[in-house]
N, C-alpha and C positions, 0 to 999 in steps of 0.2 A: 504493500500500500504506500509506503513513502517513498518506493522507491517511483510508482505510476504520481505521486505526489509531484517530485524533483523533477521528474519528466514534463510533466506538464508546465511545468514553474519556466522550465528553462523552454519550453515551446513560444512560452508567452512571451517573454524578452525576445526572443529573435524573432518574432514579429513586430514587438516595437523597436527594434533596433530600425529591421527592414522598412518600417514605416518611418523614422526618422530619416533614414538614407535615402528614401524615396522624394521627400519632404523637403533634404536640403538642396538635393538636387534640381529639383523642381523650382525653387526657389533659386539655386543658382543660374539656371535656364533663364529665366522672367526677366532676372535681373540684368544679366549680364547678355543673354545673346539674343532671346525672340520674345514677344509676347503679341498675346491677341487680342484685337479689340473690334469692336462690333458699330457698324455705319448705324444711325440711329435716323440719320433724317437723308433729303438727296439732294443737299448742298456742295455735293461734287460729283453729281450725272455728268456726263454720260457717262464716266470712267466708273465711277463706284457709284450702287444702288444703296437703300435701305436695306438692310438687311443682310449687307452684305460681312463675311467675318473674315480679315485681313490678322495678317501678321507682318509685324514690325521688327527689323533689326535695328539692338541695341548700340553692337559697336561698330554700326557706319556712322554715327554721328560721335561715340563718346557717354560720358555716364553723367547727365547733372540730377537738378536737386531730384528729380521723379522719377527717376531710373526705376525705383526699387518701391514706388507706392501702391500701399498706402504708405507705408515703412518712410522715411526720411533717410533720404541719400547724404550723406558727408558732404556734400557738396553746395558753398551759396552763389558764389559767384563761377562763370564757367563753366565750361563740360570735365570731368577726367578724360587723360588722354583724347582730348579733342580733335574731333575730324569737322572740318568744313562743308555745310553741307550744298550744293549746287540749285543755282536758280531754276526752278522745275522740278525738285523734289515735291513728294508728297510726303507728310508729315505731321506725325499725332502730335499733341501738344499742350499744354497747358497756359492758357493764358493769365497775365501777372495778375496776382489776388482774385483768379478763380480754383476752384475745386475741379472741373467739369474738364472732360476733354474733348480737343478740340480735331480735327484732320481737317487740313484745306495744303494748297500748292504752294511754296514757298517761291516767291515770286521778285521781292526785292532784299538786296542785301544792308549791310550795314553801309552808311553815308549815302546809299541811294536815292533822287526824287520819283516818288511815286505820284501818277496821277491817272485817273478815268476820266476820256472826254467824248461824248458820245458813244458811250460802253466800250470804248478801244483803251486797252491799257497803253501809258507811255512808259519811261524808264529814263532818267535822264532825261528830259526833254524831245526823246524818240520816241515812235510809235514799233509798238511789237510785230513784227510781220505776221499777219492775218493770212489764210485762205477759206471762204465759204464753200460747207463742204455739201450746204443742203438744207433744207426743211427736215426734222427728223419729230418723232410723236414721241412721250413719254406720259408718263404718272405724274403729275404734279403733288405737292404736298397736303394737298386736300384731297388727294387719290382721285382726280379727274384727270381723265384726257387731255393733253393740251399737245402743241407745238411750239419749239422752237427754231429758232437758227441755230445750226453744228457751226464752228467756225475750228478751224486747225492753224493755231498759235506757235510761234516758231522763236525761240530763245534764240542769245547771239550765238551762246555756246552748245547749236544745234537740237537742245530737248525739245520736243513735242509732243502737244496735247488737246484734246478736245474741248473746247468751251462751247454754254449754251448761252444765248443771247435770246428770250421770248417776251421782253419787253424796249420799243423803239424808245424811251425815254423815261427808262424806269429811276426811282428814289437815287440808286445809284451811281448808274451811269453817267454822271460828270458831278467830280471830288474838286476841288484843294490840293492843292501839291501836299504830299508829305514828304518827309527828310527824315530817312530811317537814323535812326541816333546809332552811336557804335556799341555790338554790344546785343543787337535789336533785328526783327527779320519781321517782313511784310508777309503777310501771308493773305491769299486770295483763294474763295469757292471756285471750280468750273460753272458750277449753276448760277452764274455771276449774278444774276438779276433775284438769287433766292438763297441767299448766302452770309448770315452774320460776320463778318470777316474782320480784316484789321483796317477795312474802311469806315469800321463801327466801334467806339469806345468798350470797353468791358466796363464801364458804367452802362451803356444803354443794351449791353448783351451780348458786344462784339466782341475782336480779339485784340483789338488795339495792339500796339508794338508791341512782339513776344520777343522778350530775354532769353538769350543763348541757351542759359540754365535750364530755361524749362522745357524743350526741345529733349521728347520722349524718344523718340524712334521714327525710320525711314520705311513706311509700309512700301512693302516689297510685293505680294501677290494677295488674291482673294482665296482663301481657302474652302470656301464654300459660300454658297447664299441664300436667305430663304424667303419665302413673301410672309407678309402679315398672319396667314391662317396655319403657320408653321408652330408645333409644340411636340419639344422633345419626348414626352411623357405622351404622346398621344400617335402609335404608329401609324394610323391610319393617315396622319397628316405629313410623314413624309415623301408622296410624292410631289409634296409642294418646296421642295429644295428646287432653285435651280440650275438642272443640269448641266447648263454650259457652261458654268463659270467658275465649276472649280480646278482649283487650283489656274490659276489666272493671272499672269502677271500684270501689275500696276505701270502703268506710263506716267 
């Protein structure tokens, strides 16, 4: 009997061992190389949907304060081992003195002039080379039908990308110059005309200039996506995953 006692005693430790091991690893993973996170609205259509589940690498960008949250990164000012990251990434983030996170396209750099004039982005006082790619129909965010303009946006240092444009003279199609401070990164929706961005305060809900520091990770692909009537607990509803887009790489 003490001996089937001992036996079990010591079954149970090596499973909480293996659960600790499992645990930090997992947590070194998060931290340090990938993590997941989930499109919540479709302020950056046509590339990423709602509902789509992306993952992000850690160290193309470096480790700042949110690397590791909820947890508090070592870090306040800066990345660890800092990478720069390229005008036309996509990028999770946290904007300064919010909680929430954010994904939109990292569009201007530090001492950059940003400005929108008639829904065309400039950079410096140039305009971003533009091609119209079409009329294209999507979901808007009140789950109607709608259409917009596809426009395919072209960096100086060759990244492109889809933008949608489905209002002639919407709120925010013609800005104010801004002057990214150093330090600091512009960051832009594709859904341009439906997009809390950093042509929007994080007093009124935008992103306003986001600090190097809080610069999460570089979503790399979609891992899967699913529409609204999708529930893990409920099998019947997964052939509403879909199909084509997983594992998808991000532009």
């Amino acid at each position: 009997m003490a001996k089937e006692k001992k036996k079990s005693g010591n079954q149970t430790i090596e499973i909480l061992i293996t659960i600790a091991w499992a645990l930090g690893i997992s947590i070194v993973l998060r931290t340090f190389l990938f993590q997941p996170f989930h499109i919540p609205s479709g302020s950056m259509l046509p590339g990423l949907m709602k509902g789509d589940y992306i993952i992000t690498t850690k160290y193309s960008l470096g480790y700042g304060t949110y690397a590791a949250a909820p947890l508090p990164f070592p870090v306040k000012k800066g990345r660890l081992f800092e990478r720069e990251p390229n005008r036309g990434d996509v990028i999770v983030f946290r904007p300064e003195g919010d909680n929430k996170n954010f994904i939109k396209r990292l569009v201007g750099l530090p001492g950059d002039q940003m400005q929108v004039q008639k829904g065309k982005l400039f950079i410096n006082g140039k305009a971003v080379a533009t091609e119209l790619v079409g009329d294209q129909e999507y979901v808007n965010q009140n789950g109607d039908n709608a259409v917009a303009q596809a426009w395919r946006e072209t960096f100086d240092n060759g990244n492109q990308h889809i933008v949608f444009d489905d209002q002639d003279n919407g709120q925010l199609d013609n800005t104010s110059i801004y002057t990214v401070p150093a330090g600091y990164y512009f960051m832009m929706g594709d859904n341009r005309d439906n997009s809390l961005d950093s042509r929007v305060s994080v007093r009124q809900g935008g992103a306003g200039f986001v600090p190097t520091e809080n610069l999460m990770g570089k979503a790399e692909f979609v891992l899967l996506s699913v529409d609204n009537d999708f529930a893990l607990f409920k099998p019947w509803t997964w052939a509403n995953m879909r199909g084509d887009r997983f594992f998808k790489g991000i532009k």
